[in-house]
N, C-alpha and C positions, 0 to 999 in steps of 0.2 A: 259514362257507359262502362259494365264491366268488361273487361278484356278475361279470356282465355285462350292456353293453345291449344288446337286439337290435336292429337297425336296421331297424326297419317300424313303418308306423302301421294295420298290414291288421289287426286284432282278430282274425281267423277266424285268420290266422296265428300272430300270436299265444299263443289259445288251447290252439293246438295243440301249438307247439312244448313249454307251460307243460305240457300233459300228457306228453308224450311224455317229458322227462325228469325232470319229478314233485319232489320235494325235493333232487336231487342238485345243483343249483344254483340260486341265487337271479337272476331273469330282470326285467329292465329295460325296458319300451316307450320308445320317442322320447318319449310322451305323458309318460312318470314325470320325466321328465328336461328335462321345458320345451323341448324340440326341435321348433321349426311348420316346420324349414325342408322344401322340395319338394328330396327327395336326388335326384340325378337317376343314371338310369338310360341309359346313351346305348353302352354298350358292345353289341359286337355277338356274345357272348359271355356264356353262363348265368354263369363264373368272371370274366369282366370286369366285369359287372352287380355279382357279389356282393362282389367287392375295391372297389369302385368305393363301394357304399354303407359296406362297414365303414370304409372309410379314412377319409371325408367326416365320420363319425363319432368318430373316433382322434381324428384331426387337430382337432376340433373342440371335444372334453369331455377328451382324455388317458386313457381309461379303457378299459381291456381290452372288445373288444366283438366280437359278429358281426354278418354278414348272410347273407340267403339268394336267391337267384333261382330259378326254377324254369321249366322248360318241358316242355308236351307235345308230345310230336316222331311224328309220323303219317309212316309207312313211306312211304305211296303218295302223300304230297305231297314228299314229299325230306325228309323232316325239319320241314318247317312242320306247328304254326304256331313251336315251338322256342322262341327267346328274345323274339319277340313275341306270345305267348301272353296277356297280359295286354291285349294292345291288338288284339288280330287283326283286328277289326272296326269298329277307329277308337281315338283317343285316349281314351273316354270309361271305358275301367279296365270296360266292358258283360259281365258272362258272357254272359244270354240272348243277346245279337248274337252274343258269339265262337262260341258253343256252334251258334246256327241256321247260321252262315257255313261253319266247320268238316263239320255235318250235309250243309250244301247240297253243298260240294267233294265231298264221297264218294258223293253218289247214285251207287249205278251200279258202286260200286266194290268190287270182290269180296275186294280187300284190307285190310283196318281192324288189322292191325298197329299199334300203338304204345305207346309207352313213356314213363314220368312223369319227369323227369329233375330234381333237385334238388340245389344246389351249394352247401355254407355256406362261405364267408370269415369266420377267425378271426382277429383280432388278440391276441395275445397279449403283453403286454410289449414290443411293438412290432414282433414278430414273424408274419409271414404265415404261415396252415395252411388248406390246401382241405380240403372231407371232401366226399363223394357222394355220392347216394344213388339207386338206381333201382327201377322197379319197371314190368316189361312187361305188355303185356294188349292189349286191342281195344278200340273205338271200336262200342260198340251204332247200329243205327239210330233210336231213339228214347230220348227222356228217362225215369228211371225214378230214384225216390226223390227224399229232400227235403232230409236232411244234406248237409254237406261245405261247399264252395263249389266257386265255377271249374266245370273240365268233369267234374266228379265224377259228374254225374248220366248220364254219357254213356262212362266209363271203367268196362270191367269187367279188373281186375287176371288173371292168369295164374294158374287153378287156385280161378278162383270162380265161381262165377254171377249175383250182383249187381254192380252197380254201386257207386264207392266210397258216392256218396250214399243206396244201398238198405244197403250193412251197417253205419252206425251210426261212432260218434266212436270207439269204446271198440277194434274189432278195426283200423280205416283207421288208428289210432295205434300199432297193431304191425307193420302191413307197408306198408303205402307209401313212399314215394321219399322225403317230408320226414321223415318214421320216421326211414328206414336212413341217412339223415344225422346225422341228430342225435343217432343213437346213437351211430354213430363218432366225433361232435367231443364227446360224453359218455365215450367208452373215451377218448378220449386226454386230457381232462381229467384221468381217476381216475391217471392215471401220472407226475402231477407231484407 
């Protein structure tokens, strides 16, 4: 079985990736690997971020690995909060801040268009691979369930009626953004 590591110490992410592609590969945390350092994130760019941590990693242990960055991108802010999505509401890595901050910009606002957007960086034998992953929908005006993380509780995907945190780990691991990523850099795995 291939081994890789992923470059996050997020659990919830984690988790999820570890579901999403299930026995087809053997998946590695920083944590497995004695890795404390703070990867940094400074690109301004969801593909800059995610090249940025796998290489840090490459470069670091030699060993085949990914990353992933992620952003939610709201129509009627331009695109914010996008690849500061993680920190929208201050350095502190806060959902409930980012989640009331993000709530607060849209009073009023008749548009709640947006979209999950997630970018894994593969290294491969030394070799760089993007994969993508999207998944559209709206921005509800109130919170609603308890699963997920981030603005889960606040995301209702295209052609549902809950929110990702109202329908559960088992269906948000078939169609979400970090889903339809990881299955592409899973299809292109099966081809080597």
């Amino acid at each position: 079985m291939k081994k890789f590591i992923f470059a996050t110490n997020n659990a919830h992410k984690l988790d999820e990736v570890k579901a999403i592609v299930g026995k087809k590969i053997e998946i590695l945390s920083l944590r497995d690997i004695g890795c404390q350092a703070d990867i940094p994130e400074t690109a301004d760019t969801l593909e800059g971020n995610a090249l940025q941590k796998a290489r840090f990693v490459y470069d670091a242990y030699h060993q085949d690995c990914f990353a992933d960055d992620t952003g939610l991108e709201v129509e009627a802010l331009d695109g914010a909060p996008g690849v500061y999505s993680a920190r929208y509401a201050g350095d502190a890595h806060n959902s409930e801040a980012n989640m009331r901050k993000l709530l607060h910009e849209l009073e009023g606002v008749e548009n709640r268009r947006a979209r999950f957007r997630t970018v894994f960086a593969l290294i491969l034998n030394g070799k760089e691979h993007l994969f993508e992953g999207i998944v559209y929908g709206r921005i509800d005006k109130v919170r609603h369930g308890t699963a997920g993380f981030g603005y889960d509780p606040i995301f209702i995907p295209d052609g549902y009626t809950q929110t990702f945190a109202e329908m559960g780990d088992e269906l948000k691991n078939q169609i979400s953004h970090r889903a339809l990523g990881a299955q592409k850099l899973c299809k292109f795995l099966q081809t080597l």
